[in-house]
C-alpha positions in Angstrom: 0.0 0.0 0.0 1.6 3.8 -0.8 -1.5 5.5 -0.5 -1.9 9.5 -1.4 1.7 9.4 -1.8 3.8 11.3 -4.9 6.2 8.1 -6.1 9.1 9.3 -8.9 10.3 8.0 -12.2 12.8 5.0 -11.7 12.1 4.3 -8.2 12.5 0.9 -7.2 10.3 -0.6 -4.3 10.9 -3.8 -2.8 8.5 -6.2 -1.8 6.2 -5.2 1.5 7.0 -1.4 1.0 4.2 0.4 2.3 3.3 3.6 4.1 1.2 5.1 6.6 -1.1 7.8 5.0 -3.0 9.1 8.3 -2.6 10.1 11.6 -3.1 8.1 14.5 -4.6 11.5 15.6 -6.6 11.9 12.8 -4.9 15.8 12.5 -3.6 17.5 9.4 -0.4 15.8 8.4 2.7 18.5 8.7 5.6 17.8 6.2 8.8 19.4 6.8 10.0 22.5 4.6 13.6 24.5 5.3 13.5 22.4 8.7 9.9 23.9 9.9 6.5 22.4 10.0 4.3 23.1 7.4 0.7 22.2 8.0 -0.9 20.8 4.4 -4.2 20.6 5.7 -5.1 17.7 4.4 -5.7 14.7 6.4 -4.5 12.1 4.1 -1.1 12.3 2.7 1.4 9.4 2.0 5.3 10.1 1.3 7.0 11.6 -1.4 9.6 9.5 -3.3 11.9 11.2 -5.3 13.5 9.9 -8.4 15.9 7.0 -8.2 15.1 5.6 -5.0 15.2 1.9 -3.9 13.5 0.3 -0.8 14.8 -2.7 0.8 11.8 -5.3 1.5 9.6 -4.5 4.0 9.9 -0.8 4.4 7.6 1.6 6.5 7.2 5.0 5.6 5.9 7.3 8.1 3.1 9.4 7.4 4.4 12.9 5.2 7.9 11.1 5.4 10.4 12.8 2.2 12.8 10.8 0.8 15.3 12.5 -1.6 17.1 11.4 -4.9 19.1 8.1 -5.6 18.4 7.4 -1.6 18.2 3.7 -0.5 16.1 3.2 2.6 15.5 0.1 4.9 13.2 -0.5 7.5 11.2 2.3 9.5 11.6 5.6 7.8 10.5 8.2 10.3 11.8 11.4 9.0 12.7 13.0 6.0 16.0 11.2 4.2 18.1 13.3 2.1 19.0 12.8 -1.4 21.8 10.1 -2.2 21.9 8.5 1.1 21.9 5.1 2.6 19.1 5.2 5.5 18.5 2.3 7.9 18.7 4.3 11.2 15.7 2.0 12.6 18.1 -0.8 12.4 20.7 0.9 14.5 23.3 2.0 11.3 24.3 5.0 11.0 23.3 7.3 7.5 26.0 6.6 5.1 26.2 8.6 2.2 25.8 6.8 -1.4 28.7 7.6 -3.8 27.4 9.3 -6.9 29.4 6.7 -9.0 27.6 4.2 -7.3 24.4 5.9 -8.0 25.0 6.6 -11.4 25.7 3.2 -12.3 22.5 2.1 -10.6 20.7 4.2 -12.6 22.3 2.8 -15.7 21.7 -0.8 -14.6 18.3 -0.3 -14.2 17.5 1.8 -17.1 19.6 -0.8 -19.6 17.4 -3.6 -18.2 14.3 -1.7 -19.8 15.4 -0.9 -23.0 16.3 2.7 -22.0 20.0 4.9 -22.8 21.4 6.5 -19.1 23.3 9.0 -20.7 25.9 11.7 -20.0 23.1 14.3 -19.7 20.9 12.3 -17.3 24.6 11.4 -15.2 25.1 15.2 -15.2 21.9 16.0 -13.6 22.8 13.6 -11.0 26.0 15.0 -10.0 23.9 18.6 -9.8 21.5 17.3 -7.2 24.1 15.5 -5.7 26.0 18.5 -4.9 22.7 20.8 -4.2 22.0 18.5 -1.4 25.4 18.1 0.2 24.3 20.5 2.7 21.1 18.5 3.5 22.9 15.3 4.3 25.9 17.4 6.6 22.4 18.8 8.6 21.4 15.3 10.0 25.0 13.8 10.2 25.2 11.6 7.1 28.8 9.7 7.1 31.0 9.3 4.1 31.7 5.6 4.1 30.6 2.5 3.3 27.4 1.1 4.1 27.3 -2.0 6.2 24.5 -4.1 6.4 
């Protein structure tokens, strides 16, 4: 189930992905923007996915929960992730950071499996985000390193 939730292009999600889409309070969800609550006023929203990310099986994503570019998430995802990072805090690791080589060849993995050309341009734009959201991952203490499972 990802119910009233905004899912981007090339996104893998493993089996038993799912996500919470109201509040045990029944309130307006609140989504974080610039690091403040912003109230939606709606009462059902889901997560937002951005482009490129993949799921390990059986992830929960909280209610309003962000989760930025070329990210790989596993297991309770209760706060926004930033873009190109390895998130699996509810299983006690630490955020690691995911090398933009790495996800760049991802990308090109999975887009040669369907048919599709990753090309210098679409690489490019990676390596723009990647470095527009360095800043994002330093806020919350993402390591450089390797991610161990």
């Amino acid at each position: 189930f990802l119910g009233h939730s905004y899912i981007g292009e090339w996104v893998n999600l493993a089996a038993g992905t799912t996500n919470s889409d109201l509040k045990n309070t029944y309130g307006t969800v609140k989504v974080k923007e610039g690091g403040r609550p912003v109230d939606t006023g709606l009462l059902k929203l889901g997560c937002f996915i951005a482009d490129h990310v993949k799921t390990s099986i059986g992830t929960y994503i909280y209610t309003g929960v962000k989760v930025g570019v070329g990210s790989h998430i596993h297991g309770f995802i209760t706060q926004d992730v930033p873009s190109f990072t390895i998130w699996a805090l509810s299983l006690g690791k630490r955020p690691v950071e995911l090398r933009l080589q790495s996800a760049v060849e991802t990308a090109r993995r999975m887009c040669s499996r369907r048919g599709v050309v990753f090309g210098e341009e679409e690489a490019k734009v990676l390596e723009e985000v990647f470095k527009a959201t360095e800043r994002e991952r330093e806020e919350v203490g993402v390591v450089k390193g390797e991610f161990k499972p």
